[in-house]
ChimeraX commands (.cxc) that place a marker at each C-alpha (Angstrom):
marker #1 position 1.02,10.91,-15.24 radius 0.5
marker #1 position 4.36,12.18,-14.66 radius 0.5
marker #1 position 7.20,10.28,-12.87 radius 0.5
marker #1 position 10.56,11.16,-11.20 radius 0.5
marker #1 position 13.47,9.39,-9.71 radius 0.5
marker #1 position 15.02,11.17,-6.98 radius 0.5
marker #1 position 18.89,10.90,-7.05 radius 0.5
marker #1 position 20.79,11.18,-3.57 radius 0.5
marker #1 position 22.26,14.29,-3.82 radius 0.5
marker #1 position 18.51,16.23,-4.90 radius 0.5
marker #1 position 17.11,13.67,-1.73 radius 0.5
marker #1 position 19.92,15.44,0.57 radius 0.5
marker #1 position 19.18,18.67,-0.56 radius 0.5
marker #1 position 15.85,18.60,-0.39 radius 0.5
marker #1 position 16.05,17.13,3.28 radius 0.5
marker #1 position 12.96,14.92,3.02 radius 0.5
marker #1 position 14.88,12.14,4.86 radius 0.5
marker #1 position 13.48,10.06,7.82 radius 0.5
marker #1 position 16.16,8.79,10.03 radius 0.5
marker #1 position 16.41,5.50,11.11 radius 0.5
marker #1 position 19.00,5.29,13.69 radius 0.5
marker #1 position 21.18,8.13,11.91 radius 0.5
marker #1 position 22.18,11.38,12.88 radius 0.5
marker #1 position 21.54,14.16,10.22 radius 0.5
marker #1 position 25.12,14.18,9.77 radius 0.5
marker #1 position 25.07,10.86,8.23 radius 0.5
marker #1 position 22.26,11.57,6.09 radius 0.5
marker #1 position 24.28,11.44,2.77 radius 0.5
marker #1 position 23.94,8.15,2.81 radius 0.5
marker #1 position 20.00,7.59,2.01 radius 0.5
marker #1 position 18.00,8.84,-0.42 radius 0.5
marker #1 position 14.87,10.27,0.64 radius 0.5
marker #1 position 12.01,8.76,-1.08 radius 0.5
marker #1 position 8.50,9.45,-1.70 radius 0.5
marker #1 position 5.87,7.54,-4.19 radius 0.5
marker #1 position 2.99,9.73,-5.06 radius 0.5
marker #1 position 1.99,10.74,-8.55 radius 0.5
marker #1 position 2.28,14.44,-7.61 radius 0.5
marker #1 position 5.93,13.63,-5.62 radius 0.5
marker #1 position 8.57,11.68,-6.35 radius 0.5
marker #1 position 8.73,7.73,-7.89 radius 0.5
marker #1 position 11.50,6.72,-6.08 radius 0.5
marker #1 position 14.20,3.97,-5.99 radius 0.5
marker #1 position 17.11,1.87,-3.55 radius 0.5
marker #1 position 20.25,0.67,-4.83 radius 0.5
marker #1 position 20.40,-1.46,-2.17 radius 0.5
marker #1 position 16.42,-2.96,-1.77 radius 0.5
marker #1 position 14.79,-1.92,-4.90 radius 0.5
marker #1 position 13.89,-5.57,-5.42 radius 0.5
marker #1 position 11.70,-5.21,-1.97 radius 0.5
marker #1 position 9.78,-2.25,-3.06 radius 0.5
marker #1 position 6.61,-3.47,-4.77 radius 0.5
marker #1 position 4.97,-1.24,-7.24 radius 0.5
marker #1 position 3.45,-4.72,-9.14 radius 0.5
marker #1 position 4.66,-7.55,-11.23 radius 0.5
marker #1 position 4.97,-8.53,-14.91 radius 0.5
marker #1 position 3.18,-11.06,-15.65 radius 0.5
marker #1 position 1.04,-12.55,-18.60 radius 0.5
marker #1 position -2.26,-13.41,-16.45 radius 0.5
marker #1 position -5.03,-11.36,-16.39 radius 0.5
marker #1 position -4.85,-10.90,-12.47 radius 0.5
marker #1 position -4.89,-7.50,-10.35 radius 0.5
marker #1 position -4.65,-6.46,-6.84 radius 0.5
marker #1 position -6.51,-4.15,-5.05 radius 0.5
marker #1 position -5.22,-2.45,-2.29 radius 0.5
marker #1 position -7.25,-0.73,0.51 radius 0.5
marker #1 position -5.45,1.51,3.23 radius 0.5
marker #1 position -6.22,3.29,6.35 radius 0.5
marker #1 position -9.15,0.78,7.64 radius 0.5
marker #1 position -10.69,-0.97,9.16 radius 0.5
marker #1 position -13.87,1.12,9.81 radius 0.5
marker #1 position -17.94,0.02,10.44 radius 0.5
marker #1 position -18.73,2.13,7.97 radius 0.5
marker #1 position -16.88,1.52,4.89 radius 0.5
marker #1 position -14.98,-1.35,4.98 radius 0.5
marker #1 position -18.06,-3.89,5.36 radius 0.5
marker #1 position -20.12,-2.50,2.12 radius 0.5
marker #1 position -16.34,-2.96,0.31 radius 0.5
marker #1 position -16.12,-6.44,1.61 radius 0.5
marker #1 position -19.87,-7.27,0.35 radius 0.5
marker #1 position -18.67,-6.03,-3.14 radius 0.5
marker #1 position -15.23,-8.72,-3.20 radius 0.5
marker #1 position -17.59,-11.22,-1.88 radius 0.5
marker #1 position -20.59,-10.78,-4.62 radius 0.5
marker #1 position -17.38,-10.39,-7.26 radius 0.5
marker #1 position -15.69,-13.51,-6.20 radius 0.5
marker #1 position -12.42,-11.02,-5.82 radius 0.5
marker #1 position -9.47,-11.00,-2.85 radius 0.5
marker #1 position -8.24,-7.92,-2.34 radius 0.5
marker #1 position -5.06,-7.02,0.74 radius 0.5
marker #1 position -6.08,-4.57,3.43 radius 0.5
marker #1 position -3.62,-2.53,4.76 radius 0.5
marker #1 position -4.29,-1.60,8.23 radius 0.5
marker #1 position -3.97,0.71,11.00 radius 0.5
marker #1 position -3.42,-0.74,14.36 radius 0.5
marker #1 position -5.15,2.12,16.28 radius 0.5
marker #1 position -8.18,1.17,13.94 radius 0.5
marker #1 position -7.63,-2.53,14.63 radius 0.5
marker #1 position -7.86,-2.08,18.22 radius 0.5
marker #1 position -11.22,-0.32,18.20 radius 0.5
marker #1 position -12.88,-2.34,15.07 radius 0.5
marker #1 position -11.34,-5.91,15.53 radius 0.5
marker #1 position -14.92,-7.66,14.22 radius 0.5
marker #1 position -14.37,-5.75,10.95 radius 0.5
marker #1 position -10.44,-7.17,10.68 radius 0.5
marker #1 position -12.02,-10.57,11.30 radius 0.5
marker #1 position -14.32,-10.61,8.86 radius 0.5
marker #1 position -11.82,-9.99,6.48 radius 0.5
marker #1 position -9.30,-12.80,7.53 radius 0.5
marker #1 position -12.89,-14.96,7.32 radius 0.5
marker #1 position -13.43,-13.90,3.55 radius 0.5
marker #1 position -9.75,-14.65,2.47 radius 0.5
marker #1 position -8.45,-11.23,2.19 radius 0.5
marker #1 position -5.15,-10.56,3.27 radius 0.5
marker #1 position -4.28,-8.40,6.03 radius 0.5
marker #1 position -0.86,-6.18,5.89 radius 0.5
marker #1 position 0.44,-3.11,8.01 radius 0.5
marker #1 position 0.07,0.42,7.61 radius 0.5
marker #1 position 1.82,1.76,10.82 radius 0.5
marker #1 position -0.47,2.12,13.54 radius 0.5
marker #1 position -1.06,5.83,13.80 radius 0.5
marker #1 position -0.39,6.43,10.42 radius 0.5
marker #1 position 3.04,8.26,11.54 radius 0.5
marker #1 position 5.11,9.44,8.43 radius 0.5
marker #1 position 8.83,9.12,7.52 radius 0.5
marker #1 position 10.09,12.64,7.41 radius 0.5
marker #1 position 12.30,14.48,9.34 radius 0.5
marker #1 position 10.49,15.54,12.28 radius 0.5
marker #1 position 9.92,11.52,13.08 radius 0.5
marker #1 position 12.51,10.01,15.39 radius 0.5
marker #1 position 13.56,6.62,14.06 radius 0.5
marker #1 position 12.83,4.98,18.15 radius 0.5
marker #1 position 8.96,6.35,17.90 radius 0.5
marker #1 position 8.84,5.34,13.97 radius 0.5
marker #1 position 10.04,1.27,14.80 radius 0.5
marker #1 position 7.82,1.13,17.85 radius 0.5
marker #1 position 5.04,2.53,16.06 radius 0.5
marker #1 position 5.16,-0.44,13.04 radius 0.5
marker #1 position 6.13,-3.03,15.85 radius 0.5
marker #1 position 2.97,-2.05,17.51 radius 0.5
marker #1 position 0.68,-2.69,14.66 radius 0.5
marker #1 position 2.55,-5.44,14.01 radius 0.5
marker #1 position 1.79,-6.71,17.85 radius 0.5
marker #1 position -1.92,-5.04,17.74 radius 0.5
marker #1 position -2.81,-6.93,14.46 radius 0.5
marker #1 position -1.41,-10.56,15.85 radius 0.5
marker #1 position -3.15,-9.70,18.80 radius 0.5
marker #1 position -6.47,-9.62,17.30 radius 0.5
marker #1 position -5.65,-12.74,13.95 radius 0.5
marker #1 position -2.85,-14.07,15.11 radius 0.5
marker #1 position -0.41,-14.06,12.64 radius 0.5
marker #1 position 1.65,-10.85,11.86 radius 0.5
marker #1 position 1.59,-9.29,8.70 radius 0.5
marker #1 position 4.29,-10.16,6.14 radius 0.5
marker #1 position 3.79,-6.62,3.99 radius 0.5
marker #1 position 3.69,-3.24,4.64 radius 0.5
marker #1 position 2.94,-0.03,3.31 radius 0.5
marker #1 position 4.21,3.58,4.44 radius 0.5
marker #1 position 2.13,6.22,5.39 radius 0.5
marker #1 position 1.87,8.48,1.97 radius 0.5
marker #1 position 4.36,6.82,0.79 radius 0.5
marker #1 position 7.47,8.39,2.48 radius 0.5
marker #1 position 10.38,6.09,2.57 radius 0.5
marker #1 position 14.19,5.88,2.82 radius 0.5
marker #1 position 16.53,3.63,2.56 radius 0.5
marker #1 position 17.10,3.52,6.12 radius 0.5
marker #1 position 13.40,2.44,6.27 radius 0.5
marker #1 position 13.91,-0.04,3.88 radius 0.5
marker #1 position 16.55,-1.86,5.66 radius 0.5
marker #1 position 14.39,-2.08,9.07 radius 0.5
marker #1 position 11.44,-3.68,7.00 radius 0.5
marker #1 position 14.09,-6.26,5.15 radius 0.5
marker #1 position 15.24,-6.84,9.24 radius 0.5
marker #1 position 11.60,-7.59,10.23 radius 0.5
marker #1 position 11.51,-9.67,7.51 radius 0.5
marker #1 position 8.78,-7.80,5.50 radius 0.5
marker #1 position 8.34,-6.63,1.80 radius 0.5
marker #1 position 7.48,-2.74,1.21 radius 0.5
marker #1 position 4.05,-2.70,-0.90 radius 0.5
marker #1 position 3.66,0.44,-3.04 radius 0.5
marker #1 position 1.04,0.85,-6.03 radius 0.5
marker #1 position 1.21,0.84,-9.73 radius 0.5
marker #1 position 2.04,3.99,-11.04 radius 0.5
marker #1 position -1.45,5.04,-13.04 radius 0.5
marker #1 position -3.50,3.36,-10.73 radius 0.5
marker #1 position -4.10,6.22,-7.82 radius 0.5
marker #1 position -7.05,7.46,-8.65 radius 0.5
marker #1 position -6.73,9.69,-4.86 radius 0.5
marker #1 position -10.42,8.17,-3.50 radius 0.5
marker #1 position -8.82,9.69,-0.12 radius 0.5
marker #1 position -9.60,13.15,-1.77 radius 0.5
marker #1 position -12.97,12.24,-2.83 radius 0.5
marker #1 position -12.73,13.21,-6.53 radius 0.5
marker #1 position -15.86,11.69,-7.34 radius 0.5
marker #1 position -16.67,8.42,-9.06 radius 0.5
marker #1 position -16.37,9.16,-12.61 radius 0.5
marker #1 position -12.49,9.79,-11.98 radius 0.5
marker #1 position -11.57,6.78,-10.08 radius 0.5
marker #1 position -13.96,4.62,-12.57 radius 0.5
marker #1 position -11.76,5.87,-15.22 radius 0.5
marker #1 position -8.45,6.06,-13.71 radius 0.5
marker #1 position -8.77,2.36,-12.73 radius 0.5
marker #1 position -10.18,0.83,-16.09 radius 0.5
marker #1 position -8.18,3.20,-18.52 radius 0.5
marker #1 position -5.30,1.50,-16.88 radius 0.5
marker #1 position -5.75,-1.55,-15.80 radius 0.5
marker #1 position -3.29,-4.65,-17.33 radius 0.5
marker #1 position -2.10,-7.79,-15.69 radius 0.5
marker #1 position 0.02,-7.36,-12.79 radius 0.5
marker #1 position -1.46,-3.68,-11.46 radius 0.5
marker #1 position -1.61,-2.89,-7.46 radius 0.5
marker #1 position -4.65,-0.48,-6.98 radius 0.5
marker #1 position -4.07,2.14,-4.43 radius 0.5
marker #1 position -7.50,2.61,-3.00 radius 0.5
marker #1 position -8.90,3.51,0.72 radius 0.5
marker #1 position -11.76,2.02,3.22 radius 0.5
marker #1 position -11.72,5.38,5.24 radius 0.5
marker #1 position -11.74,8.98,4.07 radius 0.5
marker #1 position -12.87,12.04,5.88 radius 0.5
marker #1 position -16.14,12.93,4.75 radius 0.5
marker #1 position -18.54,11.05,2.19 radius 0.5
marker #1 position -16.66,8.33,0.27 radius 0.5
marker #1 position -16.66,7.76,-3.59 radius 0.5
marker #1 position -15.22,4.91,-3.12 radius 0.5
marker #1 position -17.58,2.33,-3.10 radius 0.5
marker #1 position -19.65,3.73,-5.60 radius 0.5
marker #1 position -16.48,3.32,-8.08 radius 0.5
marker #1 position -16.08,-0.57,-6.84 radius 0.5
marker #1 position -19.84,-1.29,-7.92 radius 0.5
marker #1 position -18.67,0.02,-11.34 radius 0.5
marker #1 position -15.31,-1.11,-11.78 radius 0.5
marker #1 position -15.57,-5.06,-10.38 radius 0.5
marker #1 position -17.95,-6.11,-12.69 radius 0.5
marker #1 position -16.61,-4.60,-15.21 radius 0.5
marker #1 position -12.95,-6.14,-14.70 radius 0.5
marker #1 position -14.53,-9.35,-14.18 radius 0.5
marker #1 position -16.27,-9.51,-17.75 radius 0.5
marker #1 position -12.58,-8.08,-18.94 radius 0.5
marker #1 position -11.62,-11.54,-17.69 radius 0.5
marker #1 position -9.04,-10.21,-15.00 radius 0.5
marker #1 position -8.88,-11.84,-11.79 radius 0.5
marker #1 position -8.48,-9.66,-8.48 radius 0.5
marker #1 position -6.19,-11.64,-5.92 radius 0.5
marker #1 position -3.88,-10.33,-2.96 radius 0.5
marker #1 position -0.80,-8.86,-3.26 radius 0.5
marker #1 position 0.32,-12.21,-2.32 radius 0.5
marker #1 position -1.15,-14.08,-4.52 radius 0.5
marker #1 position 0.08,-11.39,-7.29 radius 0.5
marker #1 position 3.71,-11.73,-6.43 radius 0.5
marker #1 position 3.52,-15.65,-6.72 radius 0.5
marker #1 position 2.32,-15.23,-10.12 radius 0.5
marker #1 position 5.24,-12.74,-11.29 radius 0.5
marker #1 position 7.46,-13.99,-14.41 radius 0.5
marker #1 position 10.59,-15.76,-13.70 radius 0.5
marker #1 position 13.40,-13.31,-13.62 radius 0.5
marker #1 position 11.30,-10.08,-13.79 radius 0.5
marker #1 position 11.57,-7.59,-10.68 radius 0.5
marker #1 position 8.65,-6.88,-9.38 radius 0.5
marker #1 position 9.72,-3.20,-8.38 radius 0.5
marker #1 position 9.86,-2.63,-11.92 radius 0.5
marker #1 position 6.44,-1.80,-12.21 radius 0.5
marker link #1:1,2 radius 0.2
marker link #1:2,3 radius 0.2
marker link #1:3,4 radius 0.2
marker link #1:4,5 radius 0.2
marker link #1:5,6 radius 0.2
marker link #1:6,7 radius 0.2
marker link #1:7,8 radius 0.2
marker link #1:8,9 radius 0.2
marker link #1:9,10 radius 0.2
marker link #1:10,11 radius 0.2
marker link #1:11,12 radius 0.2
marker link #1:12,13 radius 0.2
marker link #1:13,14 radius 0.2
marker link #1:14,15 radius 0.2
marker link #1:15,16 radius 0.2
marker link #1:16,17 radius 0.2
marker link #1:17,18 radius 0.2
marker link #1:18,19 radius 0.2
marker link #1:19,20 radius 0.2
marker link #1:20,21 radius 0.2
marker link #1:21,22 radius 0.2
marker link #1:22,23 radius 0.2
marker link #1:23,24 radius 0.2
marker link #1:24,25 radius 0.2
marker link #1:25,26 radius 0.2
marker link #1:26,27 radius 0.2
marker link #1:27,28 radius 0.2
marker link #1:28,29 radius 0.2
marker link #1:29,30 radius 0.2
marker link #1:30,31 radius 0.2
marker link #1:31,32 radius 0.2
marker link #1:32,33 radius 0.2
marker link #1:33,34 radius 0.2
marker link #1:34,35 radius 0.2
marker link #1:35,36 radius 0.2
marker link #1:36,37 radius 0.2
marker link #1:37,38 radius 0.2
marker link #1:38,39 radius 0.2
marker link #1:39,40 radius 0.2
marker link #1:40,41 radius 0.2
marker link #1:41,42 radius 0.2
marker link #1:42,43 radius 0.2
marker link #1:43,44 radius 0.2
marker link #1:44,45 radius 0.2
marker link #1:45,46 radius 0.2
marker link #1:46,47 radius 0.2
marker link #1:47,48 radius 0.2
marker link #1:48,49 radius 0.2
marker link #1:49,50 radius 0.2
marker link #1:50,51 radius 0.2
marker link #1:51,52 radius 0.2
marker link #1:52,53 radius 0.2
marker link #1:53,54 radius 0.2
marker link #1:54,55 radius 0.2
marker link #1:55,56 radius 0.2
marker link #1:56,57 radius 0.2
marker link #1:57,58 radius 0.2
marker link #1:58,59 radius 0.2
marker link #1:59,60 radius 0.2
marker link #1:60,61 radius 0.2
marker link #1:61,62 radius 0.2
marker link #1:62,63 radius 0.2
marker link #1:63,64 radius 0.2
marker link #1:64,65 radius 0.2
marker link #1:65,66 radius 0.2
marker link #1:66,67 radius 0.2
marker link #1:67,68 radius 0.2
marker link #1:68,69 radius 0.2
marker link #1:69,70 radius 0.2
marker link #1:70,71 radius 0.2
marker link #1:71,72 radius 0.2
marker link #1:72,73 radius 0.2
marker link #1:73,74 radius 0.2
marker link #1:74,75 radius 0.2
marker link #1:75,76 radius 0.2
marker link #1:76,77 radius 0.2
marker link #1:77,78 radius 0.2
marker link #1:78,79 radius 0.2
marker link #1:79,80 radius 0.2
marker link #1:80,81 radius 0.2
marker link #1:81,82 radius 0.2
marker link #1:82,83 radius 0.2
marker link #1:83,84 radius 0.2
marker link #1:84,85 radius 0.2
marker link #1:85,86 radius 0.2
marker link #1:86,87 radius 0.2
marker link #1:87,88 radius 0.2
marker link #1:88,89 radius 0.2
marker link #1:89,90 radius 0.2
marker link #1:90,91 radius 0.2
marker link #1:91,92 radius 0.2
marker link #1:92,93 radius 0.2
marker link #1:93,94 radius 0.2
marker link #1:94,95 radius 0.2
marker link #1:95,96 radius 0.2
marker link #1:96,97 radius 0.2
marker link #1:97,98 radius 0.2
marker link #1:98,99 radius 0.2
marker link #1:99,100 radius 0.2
marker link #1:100,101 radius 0.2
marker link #1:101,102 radius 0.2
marker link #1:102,103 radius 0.2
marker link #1:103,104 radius 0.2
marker link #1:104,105 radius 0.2
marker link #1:105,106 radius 0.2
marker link #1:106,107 radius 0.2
marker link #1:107,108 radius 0.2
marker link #1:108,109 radius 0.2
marker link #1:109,110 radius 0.2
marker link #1:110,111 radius 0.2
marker link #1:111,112 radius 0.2
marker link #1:112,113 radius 0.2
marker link #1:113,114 radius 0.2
marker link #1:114,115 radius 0.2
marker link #1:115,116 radius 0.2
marker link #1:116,117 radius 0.2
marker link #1:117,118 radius 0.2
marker link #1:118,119 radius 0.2
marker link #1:119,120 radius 0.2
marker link #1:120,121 radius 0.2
marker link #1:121,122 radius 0.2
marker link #1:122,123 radius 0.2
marker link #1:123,124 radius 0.2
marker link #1:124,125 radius 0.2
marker link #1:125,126 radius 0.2
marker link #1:126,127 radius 0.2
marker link #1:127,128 radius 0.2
marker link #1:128,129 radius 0.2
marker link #1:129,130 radius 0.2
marker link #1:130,131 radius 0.2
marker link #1:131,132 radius 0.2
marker link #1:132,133 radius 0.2
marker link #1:133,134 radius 0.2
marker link #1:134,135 radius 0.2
marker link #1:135,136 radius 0.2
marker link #1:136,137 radius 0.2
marker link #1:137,138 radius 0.2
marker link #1:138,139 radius 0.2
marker link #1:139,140 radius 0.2
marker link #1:140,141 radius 0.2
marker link #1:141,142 radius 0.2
marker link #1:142,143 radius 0.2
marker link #1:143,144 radius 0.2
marker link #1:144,145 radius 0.2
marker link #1:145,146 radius 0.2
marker link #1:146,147 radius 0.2
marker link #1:147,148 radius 0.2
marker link #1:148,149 radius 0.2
marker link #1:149,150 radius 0.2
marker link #1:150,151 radius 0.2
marker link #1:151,152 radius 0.2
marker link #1:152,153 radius 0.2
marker link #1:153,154 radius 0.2
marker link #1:154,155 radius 0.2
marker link #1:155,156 radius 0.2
marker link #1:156,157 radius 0.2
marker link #1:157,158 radius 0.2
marker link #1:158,159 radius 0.2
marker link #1:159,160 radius 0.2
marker link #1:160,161 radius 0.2
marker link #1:161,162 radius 0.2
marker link #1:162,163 radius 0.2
marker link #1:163,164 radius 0.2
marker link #1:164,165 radius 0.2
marker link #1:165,166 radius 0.2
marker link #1:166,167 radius 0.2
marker link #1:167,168 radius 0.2
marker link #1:168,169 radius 0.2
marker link #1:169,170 radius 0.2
marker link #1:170,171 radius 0.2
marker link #1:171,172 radius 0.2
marker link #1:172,173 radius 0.2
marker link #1:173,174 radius 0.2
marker link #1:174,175 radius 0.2
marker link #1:175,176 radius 0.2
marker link #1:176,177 radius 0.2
marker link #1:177,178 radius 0.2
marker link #1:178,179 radius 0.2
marker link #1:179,180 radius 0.2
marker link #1:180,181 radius 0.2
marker link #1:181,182 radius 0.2
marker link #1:182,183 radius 0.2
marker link #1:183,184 radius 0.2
marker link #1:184,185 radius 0.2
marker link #1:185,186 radius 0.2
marker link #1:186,187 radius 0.2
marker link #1:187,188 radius 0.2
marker link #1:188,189 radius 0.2
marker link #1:189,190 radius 0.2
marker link #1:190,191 radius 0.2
marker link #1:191,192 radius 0.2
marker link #1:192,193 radius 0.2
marker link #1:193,194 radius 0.2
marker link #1:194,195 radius 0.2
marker link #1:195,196 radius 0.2
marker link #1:196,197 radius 0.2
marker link #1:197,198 radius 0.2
marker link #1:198,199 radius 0.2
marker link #1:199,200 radius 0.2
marker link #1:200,201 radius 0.2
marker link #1:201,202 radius 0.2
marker link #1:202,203 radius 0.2
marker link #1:203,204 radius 0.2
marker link #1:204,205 radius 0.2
marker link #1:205,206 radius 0.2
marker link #1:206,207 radius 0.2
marker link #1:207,208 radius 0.2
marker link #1:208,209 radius 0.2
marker link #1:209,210 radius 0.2
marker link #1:210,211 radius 0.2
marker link #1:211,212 radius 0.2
marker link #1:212,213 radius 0.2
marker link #1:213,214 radius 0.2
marker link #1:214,215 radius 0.2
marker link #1:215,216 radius 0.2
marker link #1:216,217 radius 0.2
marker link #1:217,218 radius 0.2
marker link #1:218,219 radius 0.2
marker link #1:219,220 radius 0.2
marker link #1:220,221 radius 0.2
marker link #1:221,222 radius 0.2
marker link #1:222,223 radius 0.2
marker link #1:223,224 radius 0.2
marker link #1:224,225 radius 0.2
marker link #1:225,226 radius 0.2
marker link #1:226,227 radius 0.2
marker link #1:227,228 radius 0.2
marker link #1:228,229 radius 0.2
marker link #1:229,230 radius 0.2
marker link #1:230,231 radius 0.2
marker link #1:231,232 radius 0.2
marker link #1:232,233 radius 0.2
marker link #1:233,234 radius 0.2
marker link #1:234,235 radius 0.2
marker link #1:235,236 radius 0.2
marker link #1:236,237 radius 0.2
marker link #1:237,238 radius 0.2
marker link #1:238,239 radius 0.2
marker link #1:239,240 radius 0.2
marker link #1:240,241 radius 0.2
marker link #1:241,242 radius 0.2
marker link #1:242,243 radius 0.2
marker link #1:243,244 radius 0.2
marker link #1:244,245 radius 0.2
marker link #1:245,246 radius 0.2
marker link #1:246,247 radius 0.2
marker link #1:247,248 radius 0.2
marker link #1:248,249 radius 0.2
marker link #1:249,250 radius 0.2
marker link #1:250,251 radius 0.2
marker link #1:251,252 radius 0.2
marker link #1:252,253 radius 0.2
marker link #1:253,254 radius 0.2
marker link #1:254,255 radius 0.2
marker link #1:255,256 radius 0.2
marker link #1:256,257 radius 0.2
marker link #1:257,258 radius 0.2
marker link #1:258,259 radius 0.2
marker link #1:259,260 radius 0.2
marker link #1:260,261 radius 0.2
view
């Protein structure tokens, strides 16, 4: 799997910036970032220690990620497969979904799974998106997810994975830590590329201190679960434990960043 880092100048010129309370004019400054396997595997000099692509560590523990949920469809056969594997997994929410499936988003706070934010309309950092209707739209998932567990959500996760630096500073305001994924372990279960390849691309790769990108809502039929009847057993006679992202980053070793990974 090939991986990039984007230097400012190439982030300028490519003009894949979302602006935070900048004109274009001031662009220069940021470096517009994107973390995809088929884009670019960014970093800050100023908040690369907040970016969260997993830790080192020497346990055998893993987390799994799910975005784009909740939904009555998918999310509740996922959650029966964490509960019959004894694994924790962090859920990374949409607060328009939130608002219509709130039963679902309890559940999961009931099981022990963590809850973080994914924007609420799954808005994107990139140029056309004003930094006023990008804030309010993360404030309001923020709000919409307190609303229905009451506690806000201490991580987050951008849409795609478009970032800046600009973005990156708001989030470090708000007091919350930017969650990306391990770099060989997006198997793209939102493009439904059938079981076989996210089996593989998750156990080919999987070592101690992985985030799994993964998804609880995809257009169409999802592969998804399928793969997690495969895979959780599987890690779990490996001997790895799945845990939040939380619970991850509290296990990281002593002087190793954890945007390393």
């Amino acid at each position: 799997m090939r991986t990039w880092s984007l230097s400012v100048s190439l982030a300028v010129a490519l003009s894949a910036t979302c602006l935070l309370g900048m004109d274009r004019s001031a662009s220069s400054a940021s470096t517009a970032l994107r973390s995809a396997d088929s884009a670019f595997w960014g970093t800050s000099s100023v908040y690369g220690n907040e970016i969260i692509r997993g830790v080192q560590t020497d346990e055998k523990l893993m987390a799994f990620t799910f975005d784009d949920g909740p939904t009555p469809d998918e999310t509740p056969p996922i959650l029966d497969l964490l509960k019959q594997y004894d694994a924790k997994a962090t859920f990374f929410l949409l607060g328009q979904r939130v608002e219509r499936f709130p039963d679902v988003v309890r559940r999961e706070v009931a099981e022990g799974h963590e809850l973080a934010n994914h924007t609420f309309s799954h808005i994107l950092c990139t140029p056309g998106t004003s930094a006023e209707k990008l804030r309010s739209d993360i404030s309001k998932a923020q709000e919409t997810i307190a609303g229905v567990t009451g506690q806000k959500p201490r991580l987050f996760r951008p849409a795609e994975g478009f970032f800046n630096e600009q973005l990156l500073q708001f989030l470090h305001a708000q007091e919350m830590r930017m969650i990306l994924w391990s770099k060989d372990q997006d198997p793209w279960d939102w493009n439904r590329p059938g079981v076989e390849r996210i089996v593989r691309t998750i156990l080919n790769n999987a070592s101690g201190g992985d985030i799994v990108l993964l998804h609880d809502h995809v257009h169409g039929k999802s592969d998804t679960i399928r793969a997690l009847a495969i895979v959780l057993p599987e890690l779990k006679q490996r001997g790895y434990r799945l845990v939040t992202v939380s619970e991850l980053l509290r296990h990281q070793k002593q002087g190793d960043a954890a945007s390393a990974r």
